[in-house]
N, C-alpha and C positions, 0 to 999 in steps of 0.2 A: 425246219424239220416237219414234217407231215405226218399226220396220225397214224398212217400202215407204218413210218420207221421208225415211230417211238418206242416199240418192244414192250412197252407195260401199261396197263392204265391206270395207271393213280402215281402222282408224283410229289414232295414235297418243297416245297420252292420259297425261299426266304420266312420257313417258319409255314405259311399257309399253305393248304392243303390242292391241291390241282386234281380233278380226278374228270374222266371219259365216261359219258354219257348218249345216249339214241334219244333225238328228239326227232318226234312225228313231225308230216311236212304235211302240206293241204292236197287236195288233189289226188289223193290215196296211193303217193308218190313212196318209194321206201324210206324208211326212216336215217338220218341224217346224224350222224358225229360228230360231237362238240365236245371241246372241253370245259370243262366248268372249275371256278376259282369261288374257292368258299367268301364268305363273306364273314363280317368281325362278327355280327350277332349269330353266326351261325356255330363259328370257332368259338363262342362263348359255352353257347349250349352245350356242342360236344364235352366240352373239358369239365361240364357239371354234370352228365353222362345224359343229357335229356335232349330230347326231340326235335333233329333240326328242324326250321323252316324254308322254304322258300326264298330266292333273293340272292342267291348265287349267280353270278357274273358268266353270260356263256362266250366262248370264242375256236373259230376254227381253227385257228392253230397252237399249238405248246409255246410258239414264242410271245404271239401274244396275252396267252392265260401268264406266263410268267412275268409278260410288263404288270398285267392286271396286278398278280400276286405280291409285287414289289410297292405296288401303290398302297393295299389293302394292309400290307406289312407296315406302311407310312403311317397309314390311317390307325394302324395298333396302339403305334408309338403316341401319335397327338392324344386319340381316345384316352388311355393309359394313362398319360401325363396328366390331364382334364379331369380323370376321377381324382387321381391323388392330391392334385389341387382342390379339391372339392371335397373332397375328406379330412385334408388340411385345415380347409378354412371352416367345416363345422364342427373339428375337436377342437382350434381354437375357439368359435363363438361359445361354445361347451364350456371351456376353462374360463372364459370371461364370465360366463354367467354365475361358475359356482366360487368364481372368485369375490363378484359383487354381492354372491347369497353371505358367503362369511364376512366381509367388509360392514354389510348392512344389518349383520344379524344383532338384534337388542334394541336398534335403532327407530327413531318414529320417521314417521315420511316426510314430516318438515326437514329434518337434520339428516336424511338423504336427499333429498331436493338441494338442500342447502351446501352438501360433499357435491353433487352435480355440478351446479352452479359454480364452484370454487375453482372444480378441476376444468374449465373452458381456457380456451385458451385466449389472450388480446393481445395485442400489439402494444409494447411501450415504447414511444417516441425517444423516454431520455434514455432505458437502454439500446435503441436499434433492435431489438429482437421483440419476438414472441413469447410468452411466459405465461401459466396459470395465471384465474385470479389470488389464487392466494398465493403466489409468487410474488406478484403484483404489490398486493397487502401489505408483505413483509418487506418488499423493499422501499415502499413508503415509510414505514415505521423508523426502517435502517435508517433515514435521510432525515429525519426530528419531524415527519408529519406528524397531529393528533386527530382523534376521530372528534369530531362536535356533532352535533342536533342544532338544529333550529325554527320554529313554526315560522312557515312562508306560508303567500295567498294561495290557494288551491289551482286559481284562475289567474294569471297572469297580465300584468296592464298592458295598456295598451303600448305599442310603439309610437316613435316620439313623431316618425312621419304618417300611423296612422290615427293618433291623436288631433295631428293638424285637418288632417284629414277631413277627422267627425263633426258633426254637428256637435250642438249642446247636449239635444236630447239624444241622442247616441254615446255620446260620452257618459252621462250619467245615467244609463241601462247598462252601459258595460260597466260604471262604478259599482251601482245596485248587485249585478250578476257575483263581482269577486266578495263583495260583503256579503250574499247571501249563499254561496258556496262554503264559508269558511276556511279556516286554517289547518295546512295539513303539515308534516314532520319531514323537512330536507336533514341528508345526512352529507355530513362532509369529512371527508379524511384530508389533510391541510388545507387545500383550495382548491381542490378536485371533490366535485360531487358523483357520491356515489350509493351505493343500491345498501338497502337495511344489511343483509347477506352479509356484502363486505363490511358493514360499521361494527356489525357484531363480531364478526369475524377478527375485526383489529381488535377488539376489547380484549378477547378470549386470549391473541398473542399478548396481549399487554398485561393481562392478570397469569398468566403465566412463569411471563419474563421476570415480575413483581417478585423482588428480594421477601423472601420470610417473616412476617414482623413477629420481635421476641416480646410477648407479652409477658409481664411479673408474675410472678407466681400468688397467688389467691392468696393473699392473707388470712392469717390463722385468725378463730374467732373465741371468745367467752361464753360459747354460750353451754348449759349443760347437754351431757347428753342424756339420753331416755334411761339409761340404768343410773344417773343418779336422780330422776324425780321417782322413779322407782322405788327406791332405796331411802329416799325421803333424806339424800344426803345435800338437798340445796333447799334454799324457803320457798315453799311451795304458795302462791295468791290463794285468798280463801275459793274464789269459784271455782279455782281447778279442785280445790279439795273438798266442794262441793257438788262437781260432776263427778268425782271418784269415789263420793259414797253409794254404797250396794243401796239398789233399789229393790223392795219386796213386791210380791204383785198385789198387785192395783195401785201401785202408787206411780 
């Protein structure tokens, strides 16, 4: 169809907007008919009632402004989806954030470090899966691990083929080194060595877990109470009844 048998100029074609335009030619030739297919930023602007710009799509005939219009229409849809994805994902970062402000609130930043740390995720070999560390923790505990301490050399000996390896005097500068670094606190939960985080961490489920102890009840005592020294109704030692004589002044 051709622009004299279109009958109107302005059309609306899968939602965007199609309209007829006079574009000057060079050569001070008469001005030229095209149609023009709005474009997404432009159909944004209109709908917020403000000033299009520039960047409309020209074409000499209505079928192809209307292929344009059908692409532009494509381009809505993905745009469209892209925002809402996108609005999605910062009202969730949003609810994550003020879900961790309540989680952490009263807390110090070791014992959120230490909530961090727990909630990662590892691999366990005996279950086949992936699980928190404190999943982890607890299903150690579940199996009769305990947690121990123990002071190891800070520095590590040598190995047995780089041993052979060393001279004398190499040997004994790397003796020197682990005696003069000192001894530092390995933790173990059964026979798996593992991080302070987690040792503390078992303790906590284990004092927990820790049945009630029913202490006896405080035995009743003889002693008097203060309304009977009072009252002079038990034998009073002579100093008390000598710090309980009125003093005059200057004395």
């Amino acid at each position: 169809m051709s622009i004299a048998d279109s009958g109107h100029n302005e059309v609306v074609h899968n939602g965007t907007r199609i309209y007829k335009i006079l574009i000057a030619l060079r050569g001070g030739d008469a001005p030229s008919e095209r149609w023009a297919v709005q474009s997404h930023d432009n159909k944004r602007l209109a709908a917020e009632g403000k000033r299009t710009i520039g960047g409309d799509s020209l074409h000499t005939s209505l079928e192809a402004a209307r292929s344009a219009a059908d692409s532009e229409a494509k381009r809505d849809v993905e745009v469209n989806k892209w925002r809402d994805e996108m609005a999605a994902q910062e009202a969730e970062a949003l609810r994550k954030v003020m879900d961790r402000k309540a989680a952490t609130k009263g807390k110090s930043l070791a014992q959120i470090r230490a909530d961090d740390y727990l909630a990662k995720l590892v691999w366990s070999n005996d279950a086949g899966a992936s699980m928190t560390r404190a999943s982890w923790v607890q299903r150690m505990l579940d199996k009769g691990a305990e947690p121990s301490m123990q002071m190891v050399d800070k520095i590590k000996p040598m190995s047995r083929m780089a041993a052979f390896r060393a001279s004398t005097r190499e040997g004994d500068y790397h003796a020197r080194k682990i005696k003069d670094a000192g001894k530092v606190r390995a933790y173990w939960l059964g026979d798996v060595s593992v991080s302070k985080t987690e040792y503390d961490y078992a303790h906590e489920l284990l004092a927990i877990n820790e049945p009630p102890i029913n202490e006896p009840p405080a035995a009743a005592t003889d002693l008097p109470t203060t309304e009977q020294f009072q009252t002079s109704e038990v034998a009073v030692p002579p100093w008390v009844r000598r710090l309980r004589r009125p003093r005059g002044p200057g004395m």
